[in-house]
MIMIVO-951619 format. One record per residue: x, y, z of N, C-alpha, C in turn; residue number from 1. Coordinates in steps of 0.2 Angstrom, whole numbers, plus 5000, padded with zeros to 4 digits. Atoms other than C-alpha are relative to their C-alpha. Layout:
// residues N
<atom <X Y Z> <X Y Z> <X Y Z> NUM>
...
This chain:
// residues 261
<atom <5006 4998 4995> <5004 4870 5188> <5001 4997 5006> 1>
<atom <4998 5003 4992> <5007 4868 5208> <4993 4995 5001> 2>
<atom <5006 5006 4998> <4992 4852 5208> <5005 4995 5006> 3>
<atom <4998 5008 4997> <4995 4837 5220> <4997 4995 4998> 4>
<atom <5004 5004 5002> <4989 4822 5214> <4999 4997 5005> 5>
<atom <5002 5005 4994> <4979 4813 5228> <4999 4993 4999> 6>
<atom <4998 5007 5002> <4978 4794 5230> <4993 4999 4997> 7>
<atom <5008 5002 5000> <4958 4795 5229> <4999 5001 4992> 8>
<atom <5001 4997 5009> <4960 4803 5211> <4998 5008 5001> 9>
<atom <5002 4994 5000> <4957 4821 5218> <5008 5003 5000> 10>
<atom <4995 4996 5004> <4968 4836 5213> <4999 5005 5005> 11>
<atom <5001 4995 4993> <4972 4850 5229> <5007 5005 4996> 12>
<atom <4997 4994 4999> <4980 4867 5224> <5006 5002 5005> 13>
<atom <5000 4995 4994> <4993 4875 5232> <5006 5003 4997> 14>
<atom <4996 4996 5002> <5005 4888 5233> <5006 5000 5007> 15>
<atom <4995 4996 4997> <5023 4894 5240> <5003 5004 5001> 16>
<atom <4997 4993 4999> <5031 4906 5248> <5005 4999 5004> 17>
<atom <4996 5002 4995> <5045 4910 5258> <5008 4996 4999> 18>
<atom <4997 5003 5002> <5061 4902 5260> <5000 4993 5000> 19>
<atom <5000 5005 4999> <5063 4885 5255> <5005 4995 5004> 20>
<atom <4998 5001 4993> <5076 4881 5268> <4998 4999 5007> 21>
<atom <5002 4996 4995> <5067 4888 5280> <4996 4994 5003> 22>
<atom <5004 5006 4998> <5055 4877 5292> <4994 5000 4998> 23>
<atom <5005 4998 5002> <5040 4873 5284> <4994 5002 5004> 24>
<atom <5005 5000 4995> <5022 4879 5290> <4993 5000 4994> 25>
<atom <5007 5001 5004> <5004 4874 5282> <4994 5004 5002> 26>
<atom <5005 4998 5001> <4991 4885 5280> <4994 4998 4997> 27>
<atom <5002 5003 5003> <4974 4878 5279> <4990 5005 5003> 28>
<atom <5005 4991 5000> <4958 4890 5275> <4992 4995 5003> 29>
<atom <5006 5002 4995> <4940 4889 5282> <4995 4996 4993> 30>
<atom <5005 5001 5004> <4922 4882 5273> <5000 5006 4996> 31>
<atom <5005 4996 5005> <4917 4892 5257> <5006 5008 5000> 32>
<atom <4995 4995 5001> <4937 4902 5255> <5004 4996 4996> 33>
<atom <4996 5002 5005> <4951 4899 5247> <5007 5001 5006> 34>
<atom <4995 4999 4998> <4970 4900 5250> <5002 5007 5003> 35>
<atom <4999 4994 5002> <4970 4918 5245> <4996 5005 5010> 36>
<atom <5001 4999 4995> <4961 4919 5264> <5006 5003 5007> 37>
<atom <4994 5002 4994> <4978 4919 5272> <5004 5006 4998> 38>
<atom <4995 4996 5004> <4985 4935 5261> <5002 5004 5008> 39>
<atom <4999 4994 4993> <4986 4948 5279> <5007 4993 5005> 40>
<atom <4997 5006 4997> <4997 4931 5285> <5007 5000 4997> 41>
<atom <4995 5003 5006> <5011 4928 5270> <5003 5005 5003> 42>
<atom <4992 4997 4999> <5022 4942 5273> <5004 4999 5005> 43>
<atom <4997 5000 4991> <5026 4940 5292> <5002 4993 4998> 44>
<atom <4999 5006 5001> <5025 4921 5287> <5006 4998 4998> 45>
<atom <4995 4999 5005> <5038 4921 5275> <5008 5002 5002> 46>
<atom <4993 4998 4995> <5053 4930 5288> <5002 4996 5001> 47>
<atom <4996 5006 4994> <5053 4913 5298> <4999 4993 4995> 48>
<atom <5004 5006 5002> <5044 4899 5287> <5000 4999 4993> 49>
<atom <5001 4999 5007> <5044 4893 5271> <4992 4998 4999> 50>
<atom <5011 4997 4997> <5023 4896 5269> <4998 4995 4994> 51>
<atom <5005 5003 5004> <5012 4883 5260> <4994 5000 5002> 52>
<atom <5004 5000 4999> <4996 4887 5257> <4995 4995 4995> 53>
<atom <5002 5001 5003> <4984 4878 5250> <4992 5000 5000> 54>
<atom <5007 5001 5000> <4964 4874 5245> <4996 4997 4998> 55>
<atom <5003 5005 4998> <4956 4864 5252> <4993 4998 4994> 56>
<atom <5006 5002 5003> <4944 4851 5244> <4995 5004 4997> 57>
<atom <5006 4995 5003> <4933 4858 5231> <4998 5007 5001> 58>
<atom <5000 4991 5000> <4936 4876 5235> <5006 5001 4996> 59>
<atom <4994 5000 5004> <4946 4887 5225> <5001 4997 4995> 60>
<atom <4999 5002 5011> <4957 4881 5211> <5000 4990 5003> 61>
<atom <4998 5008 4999> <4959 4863 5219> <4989 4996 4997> 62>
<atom <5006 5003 5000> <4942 4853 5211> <4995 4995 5004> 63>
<atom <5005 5004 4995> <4927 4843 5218> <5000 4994 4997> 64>
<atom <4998 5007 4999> <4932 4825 5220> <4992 4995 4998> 65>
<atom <5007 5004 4998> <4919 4814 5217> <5000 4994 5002> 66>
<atom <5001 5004 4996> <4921 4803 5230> <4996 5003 5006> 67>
<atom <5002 4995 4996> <4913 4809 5247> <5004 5004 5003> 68>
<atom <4993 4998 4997> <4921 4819 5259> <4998 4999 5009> 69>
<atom <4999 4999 4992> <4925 4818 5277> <5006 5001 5003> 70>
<atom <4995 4996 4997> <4935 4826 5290> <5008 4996 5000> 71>
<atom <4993 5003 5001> <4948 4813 5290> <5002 4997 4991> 72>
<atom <4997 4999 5007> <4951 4813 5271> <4999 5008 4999> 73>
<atom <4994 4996 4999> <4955 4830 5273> <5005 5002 5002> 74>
<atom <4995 5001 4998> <4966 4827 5284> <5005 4997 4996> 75>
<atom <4994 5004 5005> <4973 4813 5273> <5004 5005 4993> 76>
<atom <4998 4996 5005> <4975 4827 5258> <5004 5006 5003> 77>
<atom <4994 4996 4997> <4986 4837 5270> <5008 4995 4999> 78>
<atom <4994 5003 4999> <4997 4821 5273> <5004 5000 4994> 79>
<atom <5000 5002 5010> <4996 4817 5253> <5006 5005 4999> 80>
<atom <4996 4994 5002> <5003 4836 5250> <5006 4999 5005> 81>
<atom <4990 4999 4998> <5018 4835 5261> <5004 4995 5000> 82>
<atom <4994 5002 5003> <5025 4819 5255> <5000 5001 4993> 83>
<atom <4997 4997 5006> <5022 4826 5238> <5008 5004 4999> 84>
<atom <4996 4995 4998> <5032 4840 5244> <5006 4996 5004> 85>
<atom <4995 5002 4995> <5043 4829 5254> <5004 5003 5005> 86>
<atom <5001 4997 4996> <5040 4836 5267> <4999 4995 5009> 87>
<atom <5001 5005 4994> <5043 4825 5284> <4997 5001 5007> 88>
<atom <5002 4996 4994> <5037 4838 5299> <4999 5007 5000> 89>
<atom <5003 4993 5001> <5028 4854 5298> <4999 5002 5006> 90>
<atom <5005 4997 4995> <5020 4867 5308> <4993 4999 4995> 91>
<atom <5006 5001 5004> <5002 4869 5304> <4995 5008 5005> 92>
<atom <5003 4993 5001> <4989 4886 5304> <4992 5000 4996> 93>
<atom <5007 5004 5004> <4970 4879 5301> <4996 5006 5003> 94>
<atom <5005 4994 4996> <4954 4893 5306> <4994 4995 4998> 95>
<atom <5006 5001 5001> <4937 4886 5306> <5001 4991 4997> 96>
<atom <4998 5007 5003> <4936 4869 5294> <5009 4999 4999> 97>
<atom <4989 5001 5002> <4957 4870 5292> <5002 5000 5008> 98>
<atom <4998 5001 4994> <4956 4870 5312> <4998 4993 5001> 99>
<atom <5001 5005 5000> <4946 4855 5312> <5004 4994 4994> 100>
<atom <4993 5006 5004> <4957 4846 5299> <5005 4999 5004> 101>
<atom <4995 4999 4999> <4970 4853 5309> <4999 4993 5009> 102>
<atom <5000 5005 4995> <4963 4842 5324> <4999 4993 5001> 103>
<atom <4999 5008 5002> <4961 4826 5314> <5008 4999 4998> 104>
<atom <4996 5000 5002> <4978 4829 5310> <5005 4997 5006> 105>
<atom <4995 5001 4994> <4986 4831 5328> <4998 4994 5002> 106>
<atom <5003 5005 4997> <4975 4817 5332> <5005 4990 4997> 107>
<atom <4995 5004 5003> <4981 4805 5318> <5007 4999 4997> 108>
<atom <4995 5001 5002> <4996 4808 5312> <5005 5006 5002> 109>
<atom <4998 4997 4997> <5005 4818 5326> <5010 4999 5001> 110>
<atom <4993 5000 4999> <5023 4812 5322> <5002 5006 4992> 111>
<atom <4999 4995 5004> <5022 4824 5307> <4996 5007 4998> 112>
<atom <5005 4995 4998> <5015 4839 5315> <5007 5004 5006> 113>
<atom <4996 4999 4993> <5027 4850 5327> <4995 5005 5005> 114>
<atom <5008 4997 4996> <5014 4864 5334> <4995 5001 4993> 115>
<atom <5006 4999 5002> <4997 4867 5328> <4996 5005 5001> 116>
<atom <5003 4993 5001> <4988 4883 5328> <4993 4999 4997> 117>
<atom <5005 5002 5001> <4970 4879 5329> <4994 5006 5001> 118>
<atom <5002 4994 4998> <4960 4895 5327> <4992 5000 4998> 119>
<atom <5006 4999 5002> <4942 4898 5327> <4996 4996 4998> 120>
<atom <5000 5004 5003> <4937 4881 5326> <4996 4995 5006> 121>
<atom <5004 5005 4996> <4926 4866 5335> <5002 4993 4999> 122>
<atom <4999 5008 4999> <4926 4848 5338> <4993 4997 4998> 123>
<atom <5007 5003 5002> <4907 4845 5335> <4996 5009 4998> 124>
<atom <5001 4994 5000> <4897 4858 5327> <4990 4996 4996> 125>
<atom <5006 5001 5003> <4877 4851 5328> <4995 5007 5000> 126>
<atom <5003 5005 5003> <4862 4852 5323> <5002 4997 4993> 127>
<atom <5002 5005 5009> <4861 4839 5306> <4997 5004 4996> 128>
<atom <5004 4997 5005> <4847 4848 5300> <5003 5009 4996> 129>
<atom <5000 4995 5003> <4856 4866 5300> <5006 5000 4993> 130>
<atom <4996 5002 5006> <4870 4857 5288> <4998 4999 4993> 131>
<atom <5002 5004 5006> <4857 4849 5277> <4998 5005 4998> 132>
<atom <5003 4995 5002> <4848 4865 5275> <5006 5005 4995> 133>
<atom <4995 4999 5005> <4865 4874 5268> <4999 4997 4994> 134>
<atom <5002 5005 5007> <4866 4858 5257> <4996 5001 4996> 135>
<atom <5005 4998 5003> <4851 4862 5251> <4999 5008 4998> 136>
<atom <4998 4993 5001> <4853 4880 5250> <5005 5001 4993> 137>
<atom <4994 5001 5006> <4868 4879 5239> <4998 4995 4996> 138>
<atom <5002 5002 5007> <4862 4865 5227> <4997 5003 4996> 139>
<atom <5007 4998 5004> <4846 4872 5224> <5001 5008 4996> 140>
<atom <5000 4989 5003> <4851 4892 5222> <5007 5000 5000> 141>
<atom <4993 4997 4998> <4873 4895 5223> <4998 5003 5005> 142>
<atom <4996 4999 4993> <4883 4901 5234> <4997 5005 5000> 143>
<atom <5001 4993 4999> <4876 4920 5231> <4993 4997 5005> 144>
<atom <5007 5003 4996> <4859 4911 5242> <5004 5000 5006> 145>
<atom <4997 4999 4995> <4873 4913 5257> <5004 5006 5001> 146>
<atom <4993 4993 4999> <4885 4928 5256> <4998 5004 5004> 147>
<atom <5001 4995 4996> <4875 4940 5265> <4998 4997 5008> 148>
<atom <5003 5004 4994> <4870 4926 5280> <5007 4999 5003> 149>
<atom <4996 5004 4999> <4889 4919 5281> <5005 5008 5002> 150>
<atom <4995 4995 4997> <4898 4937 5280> <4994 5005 5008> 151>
<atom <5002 4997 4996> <4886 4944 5294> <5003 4996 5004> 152>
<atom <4999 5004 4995> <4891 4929 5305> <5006 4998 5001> 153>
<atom <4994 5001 5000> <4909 4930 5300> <5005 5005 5002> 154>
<atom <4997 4993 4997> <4913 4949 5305> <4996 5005 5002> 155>
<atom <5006 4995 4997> <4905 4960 5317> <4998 5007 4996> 156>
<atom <5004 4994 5001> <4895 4974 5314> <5006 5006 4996> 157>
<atom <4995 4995 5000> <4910 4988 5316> <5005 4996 4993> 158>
<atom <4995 5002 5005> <4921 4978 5304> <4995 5003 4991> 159>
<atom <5004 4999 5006> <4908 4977 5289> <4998 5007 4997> 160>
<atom <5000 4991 5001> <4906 4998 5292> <5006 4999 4997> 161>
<atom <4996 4995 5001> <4922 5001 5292> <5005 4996 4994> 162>
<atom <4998 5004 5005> <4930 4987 5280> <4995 4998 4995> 163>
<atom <5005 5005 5003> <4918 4983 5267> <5006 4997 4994> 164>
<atom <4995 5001 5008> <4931 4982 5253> <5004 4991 5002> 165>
<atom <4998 5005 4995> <4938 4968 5265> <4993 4994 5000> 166>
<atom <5007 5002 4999> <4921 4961 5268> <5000 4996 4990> 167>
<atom <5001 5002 5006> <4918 4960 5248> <5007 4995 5000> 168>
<atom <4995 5006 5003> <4934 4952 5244> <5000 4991 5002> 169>
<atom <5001 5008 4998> <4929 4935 5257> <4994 4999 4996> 170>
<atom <5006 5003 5005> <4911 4936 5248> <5001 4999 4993> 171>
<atom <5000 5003 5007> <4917 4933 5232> <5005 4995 5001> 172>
<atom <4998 5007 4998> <4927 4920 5238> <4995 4995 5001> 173>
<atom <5006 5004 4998> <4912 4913 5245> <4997 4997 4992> 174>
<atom <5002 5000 5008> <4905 4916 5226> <5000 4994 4997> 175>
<atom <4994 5005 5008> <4918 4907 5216> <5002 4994 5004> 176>
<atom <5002 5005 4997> <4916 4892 5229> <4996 4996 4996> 177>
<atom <5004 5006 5003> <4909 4876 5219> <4995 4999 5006> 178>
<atom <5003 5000 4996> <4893 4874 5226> <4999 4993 5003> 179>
<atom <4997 5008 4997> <4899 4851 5226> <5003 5002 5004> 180>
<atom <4995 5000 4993> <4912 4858 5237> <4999 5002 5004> 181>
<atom <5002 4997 4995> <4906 4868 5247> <4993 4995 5004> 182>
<atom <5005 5005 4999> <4890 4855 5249> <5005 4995 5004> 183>
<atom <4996 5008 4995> <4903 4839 5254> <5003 5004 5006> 184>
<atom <4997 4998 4994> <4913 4849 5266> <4995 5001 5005> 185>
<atom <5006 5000 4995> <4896 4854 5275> <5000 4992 5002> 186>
<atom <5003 5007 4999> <4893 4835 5274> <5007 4997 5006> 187>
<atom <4995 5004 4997> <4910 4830 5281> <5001 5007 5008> 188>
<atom <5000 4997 4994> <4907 4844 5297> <4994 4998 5004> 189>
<atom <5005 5001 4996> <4891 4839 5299> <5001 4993 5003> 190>
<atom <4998 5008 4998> <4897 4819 5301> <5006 5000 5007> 191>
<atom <4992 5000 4997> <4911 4826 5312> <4997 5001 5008> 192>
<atom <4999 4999 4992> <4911 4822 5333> <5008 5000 5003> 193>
<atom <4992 4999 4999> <4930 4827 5336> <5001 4998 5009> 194>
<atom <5001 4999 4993> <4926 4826 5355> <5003 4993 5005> 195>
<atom <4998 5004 4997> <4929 4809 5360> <5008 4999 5001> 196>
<atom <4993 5002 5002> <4948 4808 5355> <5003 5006 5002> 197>
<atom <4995 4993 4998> <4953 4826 5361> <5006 4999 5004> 198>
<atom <4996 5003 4996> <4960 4818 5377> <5005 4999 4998> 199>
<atom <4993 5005 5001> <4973 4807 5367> <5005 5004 4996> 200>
<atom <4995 4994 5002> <4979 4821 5358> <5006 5003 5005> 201>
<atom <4996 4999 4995> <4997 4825 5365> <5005 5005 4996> 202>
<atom <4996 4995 5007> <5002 4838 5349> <5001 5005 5008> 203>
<atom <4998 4994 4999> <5008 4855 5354> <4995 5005 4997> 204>
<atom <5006 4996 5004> <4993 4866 5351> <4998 5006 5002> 205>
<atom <5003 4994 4998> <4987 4884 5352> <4992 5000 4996> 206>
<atom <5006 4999 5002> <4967 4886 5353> <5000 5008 5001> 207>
<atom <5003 4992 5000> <4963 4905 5345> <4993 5001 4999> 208>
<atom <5011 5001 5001> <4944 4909 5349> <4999 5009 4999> 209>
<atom <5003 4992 4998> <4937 4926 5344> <4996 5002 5005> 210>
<atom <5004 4999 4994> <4928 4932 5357> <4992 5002 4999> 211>
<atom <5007 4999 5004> <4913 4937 5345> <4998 4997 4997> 212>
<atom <5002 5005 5006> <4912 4924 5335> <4994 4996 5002> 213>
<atom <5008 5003 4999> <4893 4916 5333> <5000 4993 4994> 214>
<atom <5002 5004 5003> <4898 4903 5322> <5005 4991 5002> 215>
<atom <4997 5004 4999> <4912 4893 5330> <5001 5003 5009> 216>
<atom <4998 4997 4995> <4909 4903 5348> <5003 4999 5004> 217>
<atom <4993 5003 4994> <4921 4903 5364> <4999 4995 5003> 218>
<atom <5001 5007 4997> <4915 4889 5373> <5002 4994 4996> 219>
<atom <4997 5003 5005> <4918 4879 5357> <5008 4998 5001> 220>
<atom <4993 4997 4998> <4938 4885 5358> <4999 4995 5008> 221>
<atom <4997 5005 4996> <4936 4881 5376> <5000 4994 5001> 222>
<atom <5001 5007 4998> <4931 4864 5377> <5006 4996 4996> 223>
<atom <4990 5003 5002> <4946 4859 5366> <5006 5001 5001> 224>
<atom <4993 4999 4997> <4960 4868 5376> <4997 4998 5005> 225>
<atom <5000 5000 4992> <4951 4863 5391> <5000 4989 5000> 226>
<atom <4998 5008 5001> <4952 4842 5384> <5008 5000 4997> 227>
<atom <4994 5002 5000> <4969 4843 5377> <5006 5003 5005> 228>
<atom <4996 5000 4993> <4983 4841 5389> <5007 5004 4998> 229>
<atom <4993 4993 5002> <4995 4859 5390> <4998 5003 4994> 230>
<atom <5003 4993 5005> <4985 4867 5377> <5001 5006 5001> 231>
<atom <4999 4994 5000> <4989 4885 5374> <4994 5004 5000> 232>
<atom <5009 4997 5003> <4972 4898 5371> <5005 5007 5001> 233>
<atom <5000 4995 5002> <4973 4915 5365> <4993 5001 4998> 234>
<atom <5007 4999 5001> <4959 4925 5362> <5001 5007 4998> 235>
<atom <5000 4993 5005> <4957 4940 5349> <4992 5004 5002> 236>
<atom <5007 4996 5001> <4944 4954 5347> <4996 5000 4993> 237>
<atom <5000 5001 5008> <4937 4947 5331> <4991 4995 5001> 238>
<atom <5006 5005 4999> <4920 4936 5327> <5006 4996 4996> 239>
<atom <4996 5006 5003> <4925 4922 5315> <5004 4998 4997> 240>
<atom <4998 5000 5004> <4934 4925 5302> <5008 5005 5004> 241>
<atom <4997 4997 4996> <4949 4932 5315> <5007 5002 4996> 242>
<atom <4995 5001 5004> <4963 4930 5302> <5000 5008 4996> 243>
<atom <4999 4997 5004> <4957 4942 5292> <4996 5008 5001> 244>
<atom <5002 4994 4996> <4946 4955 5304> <5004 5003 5002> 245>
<atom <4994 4996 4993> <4960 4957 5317> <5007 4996 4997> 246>
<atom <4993 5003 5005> <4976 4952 5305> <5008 5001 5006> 247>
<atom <4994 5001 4998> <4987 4960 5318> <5001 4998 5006> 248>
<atom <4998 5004 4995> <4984 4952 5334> <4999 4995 4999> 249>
<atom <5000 5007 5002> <4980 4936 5325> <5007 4999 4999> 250>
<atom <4993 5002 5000> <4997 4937 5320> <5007 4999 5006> 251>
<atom <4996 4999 4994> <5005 4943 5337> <5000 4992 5003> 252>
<atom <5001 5004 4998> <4997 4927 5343> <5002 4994 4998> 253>
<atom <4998 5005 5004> <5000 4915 5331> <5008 4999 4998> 254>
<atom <4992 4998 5001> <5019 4920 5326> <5003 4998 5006> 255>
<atom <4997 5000 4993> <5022 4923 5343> <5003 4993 5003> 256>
<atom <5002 5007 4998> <5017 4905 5348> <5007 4995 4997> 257>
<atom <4995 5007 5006> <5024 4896 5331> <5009 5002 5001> 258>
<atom <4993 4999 4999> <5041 4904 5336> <5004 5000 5006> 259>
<atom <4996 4999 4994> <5043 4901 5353> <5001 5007 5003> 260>
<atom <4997 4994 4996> <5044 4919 5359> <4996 5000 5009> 261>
């Protein structure tokens, strides 16, 4: 079974694709999904890269740790997984929480990082109370107490007409989300002020903002290409979920980017 064993005692999922040859690239999915988030991604991915996806803390098939969680111990479960894999220097492809991992990652451990692809994603994301409220939402009643709050705020209007079939398949993702893990990850975004340190960051980075997004909105996006030094920005027509709304210009953008074109 593809587990990594972590040093904390926690156990993280993941899968491969692609050649193994090939230069690697990490995929790393949002709050309250899984790997299976990245599917409209894998086949493009795979021509240039050998694709590791995996799922994150307590979503998915990877279980909920019972330590706490916080932003830089998911980071650390990125580093974990790729000296499992012995894996020395990646690219990396985070949207929302897997952008934020992605930015404690360039932060701290930027010698094993080449670019980073930072999509739909913040550095701070208050108030406390709207976190704890979640928290509380999910302990007290599951994850079905969110589906229809989280897929309105994750795909606009037009999308949810004319994809539902699409739509459904992230809400049972949402579903089948432990409501432990999905709870700590709130805890380790609500703990998170990524803001101060943006500056020292000197990765190689593309911020993708949707331009409708109400959950991670543009301002957001810009405030982190406007503190890291030579950051890239792109910008789709998509709310927040933009990987899987707008599949083909997310990819133009992100491929384009991770390839140099």
């Amino acid at each position: 079974m593809p587990f990594c064993e972590l040093s904390d005692g926690a156990r993280i999922w993941y899968e491969e694709a692609g050649n193994r040859s090939a230069p690697p690239l990490v995929f790393s999915n949002s709050l309250g999904t899984n790997l299976a988030m990245w599917d409209a991604q894998v086949d493009e991915a795979e021509t240039s890269f050998r694709v590791i996806r995996y799922d994150q803390r307590g979503h998915g098939r990877s279980p909920v740790p019972a330590d706490a969680f916080s932003m830089e111990r998911l980071g650390q479960d990125v580093v974990e997984l790729l000296d499992f894999l012995k894996i020395d220097k990646t690219d990396f492809c985070g949207l929302s929480m897997g952008g934020m991992t992605g930015i404690v990652l360039a932060r701290d451990h930027p010698a094993r990082f080449g670019k980073l692809a930072l999509c739909n994603t913040s550095a701070h994301m208050p108030p406390a109370d709207l976190w704890n409220a979640r928290i509380k939402a999910v302990t007290d009643n599951g994850m079905e107490a969110l589906v229809d709050g989280v897929t309105e705020r994750w795909f606009t209007a037009a999308f949810r007409r004319d994809c539902p079939d699409e739509v459904e398949r992230i809400a049972e993702q949402i579903r089948a989300t432990e409501p432990d893990g999905y709870a700590g990850c709130c805890a380790a975004i609500r703990d998170m002020d990524l803001r101060p340190t943006l500056s020292a960051i000197e990765a190689d980075v593309l911020i993708l903002i949707g331009d409708s997004d109400p959950s991670t909105p543009p301002q957001d996006g810009e405030l982190i290409a406007d503190n890291i030094a030579g950051a890239r920005k792109e910008i789709v027509h998509a709310a927040h979920l933009s990987a899987v709304e707008a599949p083909a210009e997310f990819n133009r953008a992100v491929f384009s980017y991770l390839r140099g074109n």
